[in-house]
C-alpha positions as CSV (number, residue, x, y, z in Angstrom):
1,X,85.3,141.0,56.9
2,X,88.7,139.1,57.3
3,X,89.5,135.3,56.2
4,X,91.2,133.2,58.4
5,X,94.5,132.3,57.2
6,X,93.1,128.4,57.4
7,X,97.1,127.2,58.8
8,X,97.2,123.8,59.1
9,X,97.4,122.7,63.0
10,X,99.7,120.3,62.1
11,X,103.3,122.2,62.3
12,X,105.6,119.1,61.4
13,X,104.6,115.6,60.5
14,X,107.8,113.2,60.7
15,X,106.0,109.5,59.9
16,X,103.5,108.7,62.6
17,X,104.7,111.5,64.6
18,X,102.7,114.8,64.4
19,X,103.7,118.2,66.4
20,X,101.4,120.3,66.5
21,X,101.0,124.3,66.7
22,X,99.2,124.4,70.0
23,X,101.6,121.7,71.5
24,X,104.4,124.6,70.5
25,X,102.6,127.4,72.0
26,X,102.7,125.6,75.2
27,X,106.4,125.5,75.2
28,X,107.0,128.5,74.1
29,X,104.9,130.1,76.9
30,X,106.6,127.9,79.2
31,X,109.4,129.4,78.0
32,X,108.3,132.7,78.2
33,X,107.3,132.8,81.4
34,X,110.9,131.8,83.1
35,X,112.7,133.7,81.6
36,X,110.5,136.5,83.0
37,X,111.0,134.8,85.7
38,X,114.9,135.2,85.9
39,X,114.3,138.8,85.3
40,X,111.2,139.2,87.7
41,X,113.9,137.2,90.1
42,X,116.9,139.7,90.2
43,X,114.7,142.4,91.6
44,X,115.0,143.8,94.7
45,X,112.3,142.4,96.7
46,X,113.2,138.6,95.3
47,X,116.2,138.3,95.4
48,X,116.0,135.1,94.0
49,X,118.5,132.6,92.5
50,X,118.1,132.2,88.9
51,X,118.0,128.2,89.6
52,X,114.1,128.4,92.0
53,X,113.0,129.4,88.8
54,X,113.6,126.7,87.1
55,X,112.7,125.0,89.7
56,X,109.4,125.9,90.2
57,X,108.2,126.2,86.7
58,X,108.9,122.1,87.1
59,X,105.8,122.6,89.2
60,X,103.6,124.7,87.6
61,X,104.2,123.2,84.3
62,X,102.8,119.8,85.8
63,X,99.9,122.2,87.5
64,X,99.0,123.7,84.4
65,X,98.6,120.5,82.2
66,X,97.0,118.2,84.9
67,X,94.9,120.8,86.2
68,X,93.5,121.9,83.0
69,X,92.9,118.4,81.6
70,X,91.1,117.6,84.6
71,X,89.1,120.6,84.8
72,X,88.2,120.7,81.0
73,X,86.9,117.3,81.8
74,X,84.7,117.9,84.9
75,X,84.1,121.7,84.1
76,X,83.2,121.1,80.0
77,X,82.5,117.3,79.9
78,X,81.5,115.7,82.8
79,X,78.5,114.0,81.0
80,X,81.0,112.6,78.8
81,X,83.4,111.7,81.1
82,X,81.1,109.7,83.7
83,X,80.0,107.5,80.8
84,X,83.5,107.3,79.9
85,X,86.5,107.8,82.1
86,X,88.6,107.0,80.3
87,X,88.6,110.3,77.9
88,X,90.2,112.0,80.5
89,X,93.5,110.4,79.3
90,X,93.0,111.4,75.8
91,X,95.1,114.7,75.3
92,X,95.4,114.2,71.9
93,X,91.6,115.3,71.2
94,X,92.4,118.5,73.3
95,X,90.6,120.1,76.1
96,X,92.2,122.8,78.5
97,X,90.3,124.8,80.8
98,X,92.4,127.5,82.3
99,X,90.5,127.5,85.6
100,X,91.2,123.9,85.5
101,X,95.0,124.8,85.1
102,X,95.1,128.0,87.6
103,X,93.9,125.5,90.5
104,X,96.4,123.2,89.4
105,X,98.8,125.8,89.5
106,X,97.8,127.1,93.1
107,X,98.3,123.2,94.4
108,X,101.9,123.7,92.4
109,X,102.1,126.5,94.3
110,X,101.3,125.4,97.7
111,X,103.6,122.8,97.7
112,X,106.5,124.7,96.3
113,X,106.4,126.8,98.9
114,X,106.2,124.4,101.6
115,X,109.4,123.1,99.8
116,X,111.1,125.9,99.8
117,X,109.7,127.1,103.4
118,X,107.6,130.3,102.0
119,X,104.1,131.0,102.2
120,X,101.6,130.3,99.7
121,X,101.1,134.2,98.7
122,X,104.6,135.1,98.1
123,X,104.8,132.2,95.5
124,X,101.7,133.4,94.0
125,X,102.7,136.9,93.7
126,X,105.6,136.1,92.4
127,X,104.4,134.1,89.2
128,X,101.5,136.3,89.0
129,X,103.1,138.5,86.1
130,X,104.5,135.9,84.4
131,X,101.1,133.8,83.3
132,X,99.8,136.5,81.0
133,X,102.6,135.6,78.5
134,X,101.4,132.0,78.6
135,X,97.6,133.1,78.3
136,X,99.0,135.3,75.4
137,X,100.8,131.9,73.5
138,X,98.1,129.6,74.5
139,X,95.3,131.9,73.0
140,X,97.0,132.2,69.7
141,X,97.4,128.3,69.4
142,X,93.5,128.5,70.1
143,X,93.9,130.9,67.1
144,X,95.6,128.7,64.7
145,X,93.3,125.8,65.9
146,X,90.2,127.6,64.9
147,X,88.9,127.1,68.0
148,X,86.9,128.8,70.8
149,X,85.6,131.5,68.0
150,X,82.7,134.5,68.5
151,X,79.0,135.2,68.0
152,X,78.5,136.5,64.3
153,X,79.7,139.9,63.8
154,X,79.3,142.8,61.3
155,X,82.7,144.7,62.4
156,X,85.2,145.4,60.1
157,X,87.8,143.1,61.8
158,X,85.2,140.3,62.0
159,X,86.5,136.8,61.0
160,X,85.1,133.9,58.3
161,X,87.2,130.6,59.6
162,X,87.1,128.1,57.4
163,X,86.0,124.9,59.9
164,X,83.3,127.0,60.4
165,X,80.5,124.9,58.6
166,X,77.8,128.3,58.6
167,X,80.2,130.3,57.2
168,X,79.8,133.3,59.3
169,X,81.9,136.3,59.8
170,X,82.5,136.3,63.3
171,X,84.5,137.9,66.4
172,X,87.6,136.7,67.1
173,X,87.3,136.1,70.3
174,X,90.4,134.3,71.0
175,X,92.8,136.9,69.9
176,X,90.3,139.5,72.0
177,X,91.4,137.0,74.8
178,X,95.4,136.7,73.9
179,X,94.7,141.1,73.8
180,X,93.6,141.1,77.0
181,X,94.4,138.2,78.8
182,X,97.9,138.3,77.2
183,X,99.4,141.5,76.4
184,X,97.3,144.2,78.3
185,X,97.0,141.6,81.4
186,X,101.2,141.4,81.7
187,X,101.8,145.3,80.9
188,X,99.1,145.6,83.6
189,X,100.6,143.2,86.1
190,X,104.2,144.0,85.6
191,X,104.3,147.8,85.8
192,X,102.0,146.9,88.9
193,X,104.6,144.6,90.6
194,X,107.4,146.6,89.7
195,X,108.0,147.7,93.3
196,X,107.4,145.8,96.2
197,X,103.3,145.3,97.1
198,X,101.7,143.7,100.2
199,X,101.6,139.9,100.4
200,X,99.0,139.0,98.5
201,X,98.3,142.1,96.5
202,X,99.8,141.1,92.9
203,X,97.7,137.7,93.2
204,X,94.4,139.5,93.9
205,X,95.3,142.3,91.3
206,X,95.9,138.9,89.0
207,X,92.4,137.4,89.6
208,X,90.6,140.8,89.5
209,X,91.9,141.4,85.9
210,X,91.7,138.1,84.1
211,X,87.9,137.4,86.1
212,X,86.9,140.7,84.6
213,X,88.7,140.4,81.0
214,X,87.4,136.9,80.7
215,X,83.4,138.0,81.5
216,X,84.1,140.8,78.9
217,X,84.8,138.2,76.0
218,X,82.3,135.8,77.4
219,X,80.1,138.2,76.1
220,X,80.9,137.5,72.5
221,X,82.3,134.7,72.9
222,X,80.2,131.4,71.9
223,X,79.9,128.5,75.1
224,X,81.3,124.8,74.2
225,X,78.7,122.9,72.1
226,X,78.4,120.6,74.7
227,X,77.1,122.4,77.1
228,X,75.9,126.0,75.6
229,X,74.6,128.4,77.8
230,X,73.4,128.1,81.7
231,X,70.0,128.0,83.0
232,X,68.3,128.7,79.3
233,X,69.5,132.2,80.0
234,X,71.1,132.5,76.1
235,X,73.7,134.7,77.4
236,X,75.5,133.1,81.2
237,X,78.5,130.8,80.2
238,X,80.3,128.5,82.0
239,X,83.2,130.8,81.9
240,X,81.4,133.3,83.3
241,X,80.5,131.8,86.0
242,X,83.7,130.3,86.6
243,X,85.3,133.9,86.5
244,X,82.8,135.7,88.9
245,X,85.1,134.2,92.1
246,X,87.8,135.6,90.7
247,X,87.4,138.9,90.7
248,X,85.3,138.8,93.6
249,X,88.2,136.9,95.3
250,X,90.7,139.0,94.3
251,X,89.2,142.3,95.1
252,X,89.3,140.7,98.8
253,X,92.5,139.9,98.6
254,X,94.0,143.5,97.7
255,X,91.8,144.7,100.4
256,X,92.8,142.3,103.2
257,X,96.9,142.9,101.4
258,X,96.5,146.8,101.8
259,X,95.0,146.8,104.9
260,X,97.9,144.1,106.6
261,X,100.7,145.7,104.6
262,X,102.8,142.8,105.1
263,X,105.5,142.7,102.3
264,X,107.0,139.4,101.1
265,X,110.3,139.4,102.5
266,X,113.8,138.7,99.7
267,X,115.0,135.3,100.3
268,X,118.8,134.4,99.2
């Protein structure tokens, strides 16, 4: 049995002003993820300049935060929400879902590359690789929060967190989830991508991977309070369900990439 370190969330408190760990997470994967990008950019089959990056992380950053406050709100607390609306402004109670964010990011997407006169799946393919790292910080900040723990546990590496009031030891699910979702997900993805794929290919391979890596910790993973578990079953979560189109999506899609072989085409 392991103690939580019991971190305070707060990082730095200057008067009224608070920043908090999670808040730094964010930016830090943000960060993360383009400068993967300028590296993913000078390959071969990119051929990008180093500025599109920047340019579209402008868009997927908005994605990401508007599209996983909405969907924490009408995936995790709609009840709440219809009595009142107006929590879906309050960010400072947190509240991301990352399915949420990944449509927000595929709206991003889609209008980025009407922008920059691409399709849709060359985008996606492209930034595939680089959301793991951001799955990776975001997790940890769920880490340092406390938040999003396991069922109770009698593994060695099981976890006692202090806001738990029972006092439990219990999995710790959200660094199972920065494991997976983070590290394995972008060693996965990148050595993957690391020569040119058909169009569409690196997406599915994306959706297959975090669908099925998410299910697995959904498993041990406890359901928001809010809305437990789905149909009285005791063990389907909302983020299982959620997950199952993704990796039924994206096995389609690496079977309709391989059988086109289309190949995203370098821009300069």
């Amino acid at each position: 049995m392991i103690q939580h370190p019991g971190w305070d969330p707060v990082a730095l408190s200057i008067g009224p002003i608070q920043i908090h760990w999670y808040g730094i997470s964010y930016l830090v994967g943000f960060w993360g993820c383009w400068w993967l990008g300028t590296i993913r950019a000078r390959q071969p089959q990119w051929n990008w300049p180093r500025e599109r990056v920047g340019d579209l992380l402008f868009y997927l950053v908005l994605g990401v935060i508007l599209g996983g406050r909405v969907g924490y709100t009408f995936f995790y607390n709609l009840e709440t929400f219809i009595h009142h609306p107006l929590v879906i402004f309050r960010i400072w109670e947190g509240g991301m879902s990352f399915h949420g964010g990944l449509i927000g990011v595929m709206v991003a997407a889609a209008i980025y590359a009407r922008h920059i006169r691409m399709t849709f799946f060359d985008i996606t393919d492209f930034i595939a690789p680089l959301v793991p790292f951001g799955l990776f910080c975001g997790r940890i900040g769920n880490f340092i929060n406390q938040e999003l723990w396991g069922a109770p546990s009698t593994l060695p590496w099981a976890m006692v967190f202090p806001k738990d009031p029972e006092q439990l030891p219990r999995h710790p699910s959200m660094l199972y989830e920065a494991l997976l979702e983070g590290l394995v997900m972008l060693a996965l993805l990148w050595f993957f991508s690391r020569k040119p794929k058909p169009r569409m290919a690196v997406s599915g391979a994306f959706l297959v991977l975090y669908g099925l890596f998410r299910t697995l910790v959904e498993t041990v993973r406890l359901p928001d309070q809010q809305i437990d578990y789905l149909l009285g079953t005791g063990w389907i979560t909302m983020g299982m369900v959620l997950s199952a189109p993704m990796w039924i999506g994206g096995l389609i899609l690496m079977a309709m990439a391989y059988r086109r072989g289309v190949r995203t085409q370098a821009i300069s």
